[in-house]
N, C-alpha and C positions, 0 to 999 in steps of 0.2 A: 407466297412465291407463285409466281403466274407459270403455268408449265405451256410456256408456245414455243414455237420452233426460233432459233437464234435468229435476231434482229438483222443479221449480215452473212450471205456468205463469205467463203474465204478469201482473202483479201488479194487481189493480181496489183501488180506494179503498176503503176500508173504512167505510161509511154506519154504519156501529154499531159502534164501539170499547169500549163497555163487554160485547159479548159477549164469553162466555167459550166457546171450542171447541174440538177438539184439533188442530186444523190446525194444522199449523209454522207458515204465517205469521200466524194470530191468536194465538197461542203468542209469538210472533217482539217485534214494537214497535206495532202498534195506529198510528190515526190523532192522534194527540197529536207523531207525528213526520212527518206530513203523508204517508204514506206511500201511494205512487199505482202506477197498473200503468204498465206497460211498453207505456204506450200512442203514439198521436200527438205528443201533445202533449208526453208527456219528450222525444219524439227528436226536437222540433222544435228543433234547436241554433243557437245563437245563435254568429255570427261577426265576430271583430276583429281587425283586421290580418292576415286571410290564416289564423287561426286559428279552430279551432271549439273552442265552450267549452258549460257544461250549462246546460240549460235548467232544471231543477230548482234552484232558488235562485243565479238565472240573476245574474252580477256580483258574487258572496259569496265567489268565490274565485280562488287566484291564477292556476293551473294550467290549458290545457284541455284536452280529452278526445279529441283526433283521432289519428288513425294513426298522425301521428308520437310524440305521446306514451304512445301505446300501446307503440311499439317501445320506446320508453326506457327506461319502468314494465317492461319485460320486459328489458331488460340490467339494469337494479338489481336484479331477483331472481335473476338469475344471478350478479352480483357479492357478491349478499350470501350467494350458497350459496357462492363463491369464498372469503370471508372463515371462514363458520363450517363447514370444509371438512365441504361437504354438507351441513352440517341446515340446516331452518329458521327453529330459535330456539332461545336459550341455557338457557331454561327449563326442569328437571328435570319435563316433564307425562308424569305415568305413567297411562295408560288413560284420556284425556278422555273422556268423554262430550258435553259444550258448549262449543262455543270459537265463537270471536265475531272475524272482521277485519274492523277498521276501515278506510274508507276504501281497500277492497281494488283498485281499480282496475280492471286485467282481471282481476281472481279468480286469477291464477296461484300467485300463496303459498297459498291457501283449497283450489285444485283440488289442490293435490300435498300440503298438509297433511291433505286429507282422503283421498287415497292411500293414507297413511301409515298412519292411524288410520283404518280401515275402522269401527270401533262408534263413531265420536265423528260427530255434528251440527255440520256446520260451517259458519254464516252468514257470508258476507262483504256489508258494503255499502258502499252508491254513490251519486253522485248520478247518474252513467250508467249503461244496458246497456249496456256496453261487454264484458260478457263474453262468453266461449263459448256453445255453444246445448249441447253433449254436452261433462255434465263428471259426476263420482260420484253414483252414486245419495244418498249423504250429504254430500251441500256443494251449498248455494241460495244464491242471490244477490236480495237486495232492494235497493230506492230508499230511498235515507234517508240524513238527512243525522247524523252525529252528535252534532251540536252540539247537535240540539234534546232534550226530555225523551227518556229512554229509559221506555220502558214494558214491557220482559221480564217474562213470567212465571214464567220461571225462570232460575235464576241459571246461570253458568258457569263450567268448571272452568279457562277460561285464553282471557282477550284478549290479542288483541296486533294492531298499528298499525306500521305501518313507511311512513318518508319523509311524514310528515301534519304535520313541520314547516311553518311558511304558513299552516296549515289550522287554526288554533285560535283563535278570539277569545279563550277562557277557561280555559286550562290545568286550571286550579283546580277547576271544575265539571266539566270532562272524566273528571277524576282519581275526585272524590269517584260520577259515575255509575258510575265502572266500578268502584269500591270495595263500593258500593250493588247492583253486579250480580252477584259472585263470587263463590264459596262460599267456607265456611271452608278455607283454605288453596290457595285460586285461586290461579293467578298472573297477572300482568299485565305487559306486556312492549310496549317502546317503541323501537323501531330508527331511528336519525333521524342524518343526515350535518349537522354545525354547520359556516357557512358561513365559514369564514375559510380562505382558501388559503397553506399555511404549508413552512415546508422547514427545514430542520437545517441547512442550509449556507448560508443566506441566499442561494440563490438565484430563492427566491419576490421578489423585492424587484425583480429583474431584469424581470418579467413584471408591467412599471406598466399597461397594459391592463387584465391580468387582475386585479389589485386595485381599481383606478379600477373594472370592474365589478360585485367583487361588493360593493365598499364598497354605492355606489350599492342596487345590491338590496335590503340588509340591513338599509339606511335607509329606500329605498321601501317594506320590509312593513312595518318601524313605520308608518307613514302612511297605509299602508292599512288597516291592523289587525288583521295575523294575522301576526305577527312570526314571521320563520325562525329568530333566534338565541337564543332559548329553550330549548334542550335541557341546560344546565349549571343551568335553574331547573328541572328535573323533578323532582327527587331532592328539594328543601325542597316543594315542592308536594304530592307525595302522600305526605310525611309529612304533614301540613295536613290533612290528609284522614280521617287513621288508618291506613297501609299502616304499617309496620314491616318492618325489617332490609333495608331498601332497598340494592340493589346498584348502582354505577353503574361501566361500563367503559366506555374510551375506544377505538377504531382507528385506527391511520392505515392511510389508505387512501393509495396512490397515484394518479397522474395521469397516464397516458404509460406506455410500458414501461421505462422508465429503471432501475428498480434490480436491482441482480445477483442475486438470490432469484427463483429461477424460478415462485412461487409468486405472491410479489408482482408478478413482472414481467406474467404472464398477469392479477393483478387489476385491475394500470393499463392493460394492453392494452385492457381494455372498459370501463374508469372515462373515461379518454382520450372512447371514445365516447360514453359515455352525459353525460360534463360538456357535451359539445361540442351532443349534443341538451337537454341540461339549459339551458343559455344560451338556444339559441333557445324555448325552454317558459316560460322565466320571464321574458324579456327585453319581452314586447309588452306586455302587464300592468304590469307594475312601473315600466319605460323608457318607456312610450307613455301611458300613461292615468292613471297614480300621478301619474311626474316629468315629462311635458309635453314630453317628447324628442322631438326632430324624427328622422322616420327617416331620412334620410339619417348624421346626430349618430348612430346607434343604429347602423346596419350600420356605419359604420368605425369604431366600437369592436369591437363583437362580432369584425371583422376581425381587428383586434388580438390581441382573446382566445385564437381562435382559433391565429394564429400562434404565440401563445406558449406555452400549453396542448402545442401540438402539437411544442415544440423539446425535444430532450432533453437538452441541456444547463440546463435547469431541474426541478428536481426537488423540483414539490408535490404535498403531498398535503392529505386532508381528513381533519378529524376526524370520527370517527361513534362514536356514543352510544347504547349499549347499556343503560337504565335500567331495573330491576326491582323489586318488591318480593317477599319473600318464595321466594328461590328460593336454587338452589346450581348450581355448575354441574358437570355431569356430569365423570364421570374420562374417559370415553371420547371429548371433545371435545379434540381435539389443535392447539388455540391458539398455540402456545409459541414463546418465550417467554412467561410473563407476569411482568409487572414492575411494582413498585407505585407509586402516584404517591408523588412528594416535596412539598416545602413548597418554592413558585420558589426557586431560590440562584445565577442570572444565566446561567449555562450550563448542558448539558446535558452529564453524564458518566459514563460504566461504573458499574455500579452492583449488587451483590449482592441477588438477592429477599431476602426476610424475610417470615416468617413470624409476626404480632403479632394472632393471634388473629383470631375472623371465621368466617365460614361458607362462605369459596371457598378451598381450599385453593390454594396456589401452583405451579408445575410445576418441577419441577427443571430445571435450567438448565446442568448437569455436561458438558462433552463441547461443548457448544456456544463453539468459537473462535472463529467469524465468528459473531457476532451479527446476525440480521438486521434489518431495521425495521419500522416500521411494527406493531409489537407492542399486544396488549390490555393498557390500562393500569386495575389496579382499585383501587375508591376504595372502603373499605371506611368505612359508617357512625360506626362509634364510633372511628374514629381521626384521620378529617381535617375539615376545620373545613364548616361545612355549605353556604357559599359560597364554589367559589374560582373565579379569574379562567380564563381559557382558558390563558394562561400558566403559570401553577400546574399544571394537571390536564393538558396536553398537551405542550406546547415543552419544559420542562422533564423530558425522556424518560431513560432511562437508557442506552438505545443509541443511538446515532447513525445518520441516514440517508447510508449512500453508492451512489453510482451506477454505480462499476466494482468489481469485483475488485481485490484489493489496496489501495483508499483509507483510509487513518485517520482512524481518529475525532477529529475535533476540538477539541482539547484547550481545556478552559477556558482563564477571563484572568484573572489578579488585576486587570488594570487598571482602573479606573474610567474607560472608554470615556466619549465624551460619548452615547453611546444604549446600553443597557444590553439593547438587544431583538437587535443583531446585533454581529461581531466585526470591527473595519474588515479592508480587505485589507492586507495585510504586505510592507511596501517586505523586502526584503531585499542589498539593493545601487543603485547608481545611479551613472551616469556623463553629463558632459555635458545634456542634456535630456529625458534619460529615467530615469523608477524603473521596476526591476528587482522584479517582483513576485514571491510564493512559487507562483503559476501558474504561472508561466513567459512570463507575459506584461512587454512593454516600456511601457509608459505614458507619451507625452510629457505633459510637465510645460507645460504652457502657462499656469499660473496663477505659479508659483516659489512654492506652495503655499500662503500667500496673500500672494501679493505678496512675496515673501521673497525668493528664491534668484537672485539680480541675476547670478551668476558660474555658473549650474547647478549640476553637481553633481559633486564629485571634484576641486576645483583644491588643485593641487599645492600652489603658492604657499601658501595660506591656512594647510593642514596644517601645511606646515612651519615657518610661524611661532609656530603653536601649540603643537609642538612645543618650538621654542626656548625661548618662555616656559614651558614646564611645564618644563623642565631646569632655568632658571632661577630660576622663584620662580612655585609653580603661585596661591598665597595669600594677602594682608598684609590687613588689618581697615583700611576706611577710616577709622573712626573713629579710631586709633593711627599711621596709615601710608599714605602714597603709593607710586605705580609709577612706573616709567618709561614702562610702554607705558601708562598712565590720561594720562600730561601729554604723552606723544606726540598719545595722540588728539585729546584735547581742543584743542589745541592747531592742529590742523588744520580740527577744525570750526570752531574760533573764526576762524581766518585764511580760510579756506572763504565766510564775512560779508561780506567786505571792509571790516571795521569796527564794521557794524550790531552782532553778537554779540561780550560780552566775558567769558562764561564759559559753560562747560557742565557738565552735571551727568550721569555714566553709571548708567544701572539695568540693570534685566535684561527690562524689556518693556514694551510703547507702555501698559498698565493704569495701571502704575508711574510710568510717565513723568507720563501726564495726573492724576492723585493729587498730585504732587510739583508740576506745574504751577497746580493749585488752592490748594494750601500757601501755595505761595509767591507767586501773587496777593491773598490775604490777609495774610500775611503783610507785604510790602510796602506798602499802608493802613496799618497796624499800625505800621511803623517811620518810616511820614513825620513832620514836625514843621509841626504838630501832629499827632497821632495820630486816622484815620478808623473810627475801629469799627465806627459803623452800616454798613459797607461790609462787606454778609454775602453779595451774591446773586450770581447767574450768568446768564446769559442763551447762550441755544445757540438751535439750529434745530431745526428737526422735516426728518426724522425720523432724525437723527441717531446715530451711532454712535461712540462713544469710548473704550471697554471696555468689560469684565466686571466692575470693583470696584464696589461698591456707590458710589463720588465718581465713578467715570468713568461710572454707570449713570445717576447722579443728574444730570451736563451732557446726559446723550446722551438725543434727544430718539424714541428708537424706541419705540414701542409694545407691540410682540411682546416683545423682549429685557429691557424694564422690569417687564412686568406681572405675573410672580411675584413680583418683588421691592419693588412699587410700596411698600407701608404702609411700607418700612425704609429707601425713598431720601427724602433731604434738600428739604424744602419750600422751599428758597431758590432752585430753579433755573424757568426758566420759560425758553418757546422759541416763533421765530416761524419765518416759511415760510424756506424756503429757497432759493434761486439753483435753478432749474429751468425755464428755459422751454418746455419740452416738455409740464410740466403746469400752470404755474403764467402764460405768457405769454399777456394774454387778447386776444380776439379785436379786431385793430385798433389794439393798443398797440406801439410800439417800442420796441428795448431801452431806451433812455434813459430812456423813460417807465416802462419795467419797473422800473430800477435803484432809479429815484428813489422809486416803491413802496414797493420793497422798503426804504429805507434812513429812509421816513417809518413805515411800521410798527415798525423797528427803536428810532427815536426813539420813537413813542407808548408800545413797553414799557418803556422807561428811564421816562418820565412816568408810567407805571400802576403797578412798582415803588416808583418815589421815586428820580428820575435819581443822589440822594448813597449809594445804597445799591447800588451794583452795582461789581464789583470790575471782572471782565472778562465781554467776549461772545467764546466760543468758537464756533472752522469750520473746518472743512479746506479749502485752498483748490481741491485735486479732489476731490472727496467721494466717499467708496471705497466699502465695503461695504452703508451706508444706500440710496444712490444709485444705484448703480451707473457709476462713474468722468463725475460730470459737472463741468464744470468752468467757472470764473464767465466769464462777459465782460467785458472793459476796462471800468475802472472801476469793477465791482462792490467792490471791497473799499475802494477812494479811501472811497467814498460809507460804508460801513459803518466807515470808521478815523476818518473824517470826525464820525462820532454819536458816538463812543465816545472823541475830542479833547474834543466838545463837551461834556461828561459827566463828563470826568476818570478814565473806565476806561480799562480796560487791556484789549489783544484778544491774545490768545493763536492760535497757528495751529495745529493739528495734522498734521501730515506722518507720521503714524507709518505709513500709509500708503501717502501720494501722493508723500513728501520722498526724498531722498537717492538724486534722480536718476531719478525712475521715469517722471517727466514731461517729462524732457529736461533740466532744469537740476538741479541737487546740492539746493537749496531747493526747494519750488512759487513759496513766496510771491515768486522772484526776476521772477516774470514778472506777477506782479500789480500791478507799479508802489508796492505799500507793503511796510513792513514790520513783522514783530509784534511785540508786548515781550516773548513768552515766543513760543517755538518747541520742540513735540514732535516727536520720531523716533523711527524704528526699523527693523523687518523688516528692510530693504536695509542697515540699516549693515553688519551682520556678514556678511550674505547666506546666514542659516540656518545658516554653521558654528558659530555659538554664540547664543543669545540673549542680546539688549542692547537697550537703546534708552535714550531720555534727553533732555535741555534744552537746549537755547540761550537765554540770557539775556541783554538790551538791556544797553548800560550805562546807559539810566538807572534800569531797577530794581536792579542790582549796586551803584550809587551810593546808593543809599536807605538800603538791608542795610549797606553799608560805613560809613555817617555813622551808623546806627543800633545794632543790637546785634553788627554785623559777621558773624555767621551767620546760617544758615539751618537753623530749626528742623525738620528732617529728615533720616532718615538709615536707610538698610537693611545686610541684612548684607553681601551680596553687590553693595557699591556700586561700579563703581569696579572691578570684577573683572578682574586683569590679564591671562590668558590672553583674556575676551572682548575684550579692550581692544586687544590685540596683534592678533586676528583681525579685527576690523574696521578695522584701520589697515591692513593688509594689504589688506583688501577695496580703502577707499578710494586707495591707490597705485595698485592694479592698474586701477581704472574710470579712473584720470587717466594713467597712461603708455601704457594700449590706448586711450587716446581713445573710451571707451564713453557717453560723454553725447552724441556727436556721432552715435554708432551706435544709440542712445537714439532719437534725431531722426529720423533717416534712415530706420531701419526701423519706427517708429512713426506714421510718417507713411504709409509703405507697407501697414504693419497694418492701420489706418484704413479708407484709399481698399480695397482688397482687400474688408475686411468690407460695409464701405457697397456694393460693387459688388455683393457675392453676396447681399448679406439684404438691402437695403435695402426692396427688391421682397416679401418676403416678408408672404403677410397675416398675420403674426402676429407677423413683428418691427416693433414700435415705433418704436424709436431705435436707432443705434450711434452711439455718443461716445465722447471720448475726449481722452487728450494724452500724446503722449508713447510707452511702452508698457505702458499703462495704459487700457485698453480695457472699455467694459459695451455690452450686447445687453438691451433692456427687452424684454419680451415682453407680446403683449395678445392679446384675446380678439376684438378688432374695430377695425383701425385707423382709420378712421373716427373711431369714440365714444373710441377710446383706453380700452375699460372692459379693465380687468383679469383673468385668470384666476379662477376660486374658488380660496381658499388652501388648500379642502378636497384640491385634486390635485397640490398641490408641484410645480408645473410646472418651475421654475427646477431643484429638487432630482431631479425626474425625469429631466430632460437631461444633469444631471451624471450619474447613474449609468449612464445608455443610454451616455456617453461613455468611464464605463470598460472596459466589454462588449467583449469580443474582438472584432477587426473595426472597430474606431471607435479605443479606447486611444489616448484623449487625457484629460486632467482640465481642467474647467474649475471654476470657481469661484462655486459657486449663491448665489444671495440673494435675499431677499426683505423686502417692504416699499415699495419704492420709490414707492408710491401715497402710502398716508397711516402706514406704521410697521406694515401688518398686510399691507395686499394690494401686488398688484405683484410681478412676477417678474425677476430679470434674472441674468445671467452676470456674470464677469469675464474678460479675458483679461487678464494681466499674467504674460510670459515675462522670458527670461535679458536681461540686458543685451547680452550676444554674440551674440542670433541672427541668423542669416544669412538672406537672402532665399528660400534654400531652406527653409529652416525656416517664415518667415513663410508660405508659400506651403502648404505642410503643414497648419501649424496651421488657417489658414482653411479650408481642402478638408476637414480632420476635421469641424471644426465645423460649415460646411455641411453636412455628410453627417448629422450626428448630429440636428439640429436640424430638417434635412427628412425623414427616418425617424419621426422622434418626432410632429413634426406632421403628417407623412401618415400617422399610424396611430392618430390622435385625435379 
């Protein structure tokens, strides 16, 4: 560093902008860019929230100008000479003579680029002095913003801008000035970190803070209007312009010192920092003045952030974006690997460079076993498409990120996962109430996955029955052939009735079931004498859930789970409120008054359909997943079997859920005082050793079909399946000789009272309800209003995962909706039918712990 007195003094307005002189700075940008001295009045700074910001187009931007963000702006120039080990840009500039930084901050890239290049002119601006007073005789610093016209008199042999993300109303116009300012074969160079905090092991997903942050931010600069996630649109912009052979490369940076590469680990050493001063720099702006956050709401996030950012068992990093036109990159720059991007293909996997023509040659890659990460990934013009997603150009990397020595990379899936953005965790064993994960962690099972695994996990019994039947006949086609273990079962369920039920039908899961149960509610119409045709519709509740098939989509009154598929579900279905007095009981009414509500709206949509046109009204009678396990009060369903007598429908129940014991009785509906003409199940019958589920039918719709064409127009392949058949008979022995309905009772009662004791207090839990061991947690955003979380932060789905994180490893069971089919958050607990009081006691002390972390850190 050359210690001579600064290049310029302070800078006066310029009253006459059309002279012409040889001063550098009337040379420099003239007053068309408002361009003032270095007087009073720029350094009168203007302060917000404890922050000082410029006074020079004082509110125009995001960032402000104090000491701490000075320090910052000076670890990012040391991170990025970390990154492009020692230079300060990827730019092949041989002998500048003009170079130009934009938006240099403290002039430190400006002051040691012009070190560097002792004959070149190097302007950096600012809307602060915020710089040095002794820096190179050749590097000045002016005020100017550069947004506005540029007015050089002469052009230059290489711009560049670094971190001026935020800072741009106009991309576009940016682009085309500094096109408009460079000489023939200038370069132009753009260094900018793209805001999405991302990981290879999906451990970014862990750190819901830090994502709830920077979502939030990334939203807040659209709104403000200088958007930070623009740097994947540079590349189509200043071709727009006329730039040609445009280069774009991607970094991962890390976060933290977490990765085993002593190179990267020293880059996350001071990224770790500079993120952690980066938070509080964008945070007062964005969070305070953009989004209307209260500071209190603002520090226990940022708390959050901070925590997580700083754990190294999380391991994110940032993309940064290296975007040029017309350049190559030097041989002498030692990047390596570089690895080219692909076209998404769901995972990220090992992957060979290639060489497919272009102007950056690639770096051999021979010798290198351990791959490290965080590699330059380049996007060469003429080969990849000119928009791709951040997925596309980053996640989808060809090495993987790991955090210790010796970890493996991550092997794809064929599976078609229900999220295609991460790889679930890997049960690999399981015993009793716990899965056995490929971490090595133990995970109690307190949902029985959803609602499923009534026995836990590993009973002898069940095996071995399946066993048997696979010796003895693993297959027979119902269509052609009966079992033994299909008329065992059935045969149980139907005595299981005490009457009410006089056949049952087996499929292989509750979709199938409710499909089969709409068939044959139609169907029945169809077979009376005389025959009811116009009897086409259906009536459910809001905001109900009853599968994934497009007929179970079409009863189920949810919102969220319908609305890709809405143009393709069935127009015959319509839904009223549902059994909820939590949000539905109004102010000053009693249940009776509620009931009777509800069961007069129920009749007004039989009258606003056309009461001869409705087959059945479908419900659950605990309502699981829509809901969150609530369940009616006496007389509710009287009142609703009552509309639907008067009517001549038929009411179906669904249990595929709530039934076969999960509530305390082997039915629900045995505690609702009525009973249904069509009865679904599942999950619990087989208890997850196999999937099954299926019907219970009255005899008087059996009576209909038998005077009529004596079948039932439906039929699958796998009906009737006798190894499933065998296994859930087993199940059902084993819940009736261990006496588990009564254990059902007993500890679900205990469940209950335990949860109500520890959350009920809590300001953000709602409700807990329940029956049986079948338990939901609403969550809100103000008990009081009862208003609901935004569904932008996945509250429900954020707890689940805080709950499978080391130190907590329990699974709860998220969902959402419970408002109106979009918002609303709540849990499930629904464990083993055998849990012990020790258990019970577990599971609530997890849950507590995981739910007052998560909300003390929100």
């Amino acid at each position: 560093m050359c210690p001579n007195p600064p290049a310029q003094n302070p800078l006066e307005v310029d009253e006459n902008p059309s002279t012409d002189t040889d001063s550098a700075y009337n040379e420099s940008i003239g007053s068309a860019s408002y361009v003032t001295s270095l007087s009073s009045s720029i350094k009168n700074y203007k302060y917000e929230n404890g922050r000082r910001y410029h006074a020079f187009h004082e509110g125009a931007y995001i960032l402000p100008n104090d000491e701490e963000e000075q320090d910052r702006m000076d670890f990012l120039h040391h991170i990025y000479k970390l990154m492009l080990d020692g230079e300060l840009n990827l730019a092949p500039v041989k002998d500048p003579q003009r170079v130009l930084d934009l938006g240099t901050g403290t002039g430190i890239w400006a002051i040691d680029f012009a070190d560097e290049h002792p004959s070149a002119q190097v302007i950096g601006t600012d809307l602060s002095p915020i710089q040095p007073p002794w820096v190179p005789a050749n590097c000045i610093f002016e005020i100017d913003d550069f947004e506005t016209p540029w007015v050089f008199k002469r052009e230059f042999d290489y711009i560049h801008g670094r971190e001026i993300e935020g800072c741009i109303a106009d991309e576009t116009q940016l682009f085309r000035q500094a096109f408009e300012n460079l000489k023939s074969g200038g370069y132009f160079e753009l260094q900018c970190a793209y805001p999405y905090w991302l990981s290879d092991d999906d451990t970014a997903e862990k750190a819901t803070n830090a994502q709830l942050w920077v979502k939030h931010a990334r939203e807040a600069s659209e709104k403000f209007g200088k958007s930070l996630t623009n740097a994947p649109t540079f590349k189509d912009k200043m071709k727009e312009v006329g730039f040609v052979d445009i280069q774009e490369m991607v970094y991962k940076l890390p976060i933290g010192s977490w990765p085993k590469d002593k190179k990267k680990k020293e880059q996350g050493k001071y990224q770790l920092v500079q993120q952690l001063l980066g938070v509080d720099s964008y945070t007062p702006v964005l969070f305070s003045r953009v989004l209307g956050w209260e500071n209190a709401e603002i520090e226990v996030l940022k708390a959050g952030v901070r925590r997580e950012l700083s754990n190294p068992a999380i391991h994110i990093y940032i993309p940064v974006y290296f975007v040029s036109p017309s350049w190559q990159i030097r041989d002498s720059l030692k990047i390596s690997p570089l690895i080219r991007s692909r076209p998404f293909a769901g995972r990220s996997e090992p992957g060979k460079v290639e060489d497919k023509g272009g102007s950056c040659p690639h770096v051999e890659t021979s010798g290198l076993d351990n791959i490290q990460p965080f590699n330059l990934h380049l996007l060469h013009t003429r080969s990849y498409p000119a928009k791709m997603s951040l997925q596309e150009v980053i996640t989808q990397t060809n090495v993987s990120l790991s955090a210790t020595a010796g970890d493996t990379q991550p092997e794809g899936s064929a599976v078609l996962h229900r999220t295609l953005r991460e790889r679930p965790k890997t049960v690999v064993g399981s015993s009793g109430n716990y899965l056995h994960l490929e971490n090595g962690q133990d995970i109690f099972d307190a949902t029985g996955g959803a609602a499923v695994s009534c026995l836990g996990h590993g009973n002898e019994r069940v095996k071995q029955a399946m066993m048997a039947q696979l010796d003895a006949n693993a297959y027979c086609y119902s269509l052609f052939f009966s079992s033994p273990a299909g008329e065992r079962l059935a045969q149980l369920l139907v005595d299981s009735t005490g009457g009410v039920m006089s056949k049952a039908l087996i499929v292989s899961s509750g979709s199938e079931a409710v499909e089969a149960a709409l068939k044959l509610s139609r169907q029945y119409f169809m077979e009376l004498s005389p025959p009811q045709p116009q009897r086409i519709r259906f009536i459910a509740r809001k905001p109900s859930y009853h599968g994934t098939t497009l007929g179970a989509l079409s009863v189920g009154g949810h919102v969220t789970r319908r609305a890709l598929f809405e143009p393709m579900l069935n127009s015959n279905f319509s839904h009223v409120s549902p059994f909820n007095p939590y949000r539905g009981l109004k102010e000053g009414e009693d249940m009776e008054a509620y009931i009777a509500r509800l069961a007069q709206e129920l009749d007004d949509e039989f009258q606003r359909v056309g009461p001869n046109t409705v087959c059945a009204f479908f419900a659950e009678p605990v309502v699981g997943a829509a809901l969150g396990c609530v369940a009616a009060a006496p007389g509710y369903f009287r009142a609703m079997k009552d509309v639907c007598e008067r009517y001549g429908a038929l009411m179906v129940m669904d249990e595929v859920m709530s039934g076969m014991g999960r509530t305390g009785t082997l039915h629900a509906w045995e505690q609702e005082g009525v009973s249904p003409d069509i009865q679904t199940f599942g999950k619990a019958l087989g208890a997850g050793y196999v999937p099954i589920a299926g019907l219970l039918v009255s005899k008087k719709v059996v009576d209909v079909l038998d005077k009529g064409t004596g079948s039932f127009a439906h039929g699958q392949t796998y009906q009737g399946h006798p190894v499933a058949c065998a296994a859930a008979f087993e199940v059902q022995k084993i819940m009736k000789e261990q006496n588990l309905l009564e254990n059902v009772r007993a500890m679900g009662a205990y469940l209950g009272d335990l949860l109500k004791q520890k959350l009920d207090s809590h300001p953000n839990v709602g409700e807990v309800r329940g029956r049986g061991l079948f338990w939901g947690i609403e969550f809100v955003k103000d008990k009081a209003s009862k208003d609901p979380f935004d569904t932008s932060l996945g509250t429900a789905q954020a707890i689940h995962n805080m709950g499978l994180q080391p130190g907590y490893d329990i699974s709860v069971l998220p969902a959402m909706g419970s408002v109106d089919g979009v918002r609303g958050d709540h849990i499930i607990i629904s464990p083993a039918y055998n849990i012990t009081k020790v258990d019970v006691e577990t599971v609530v002390d997890r849950v507590q712990r995981v739910i007052e972390d998560y909300f003390g850190s929100h």
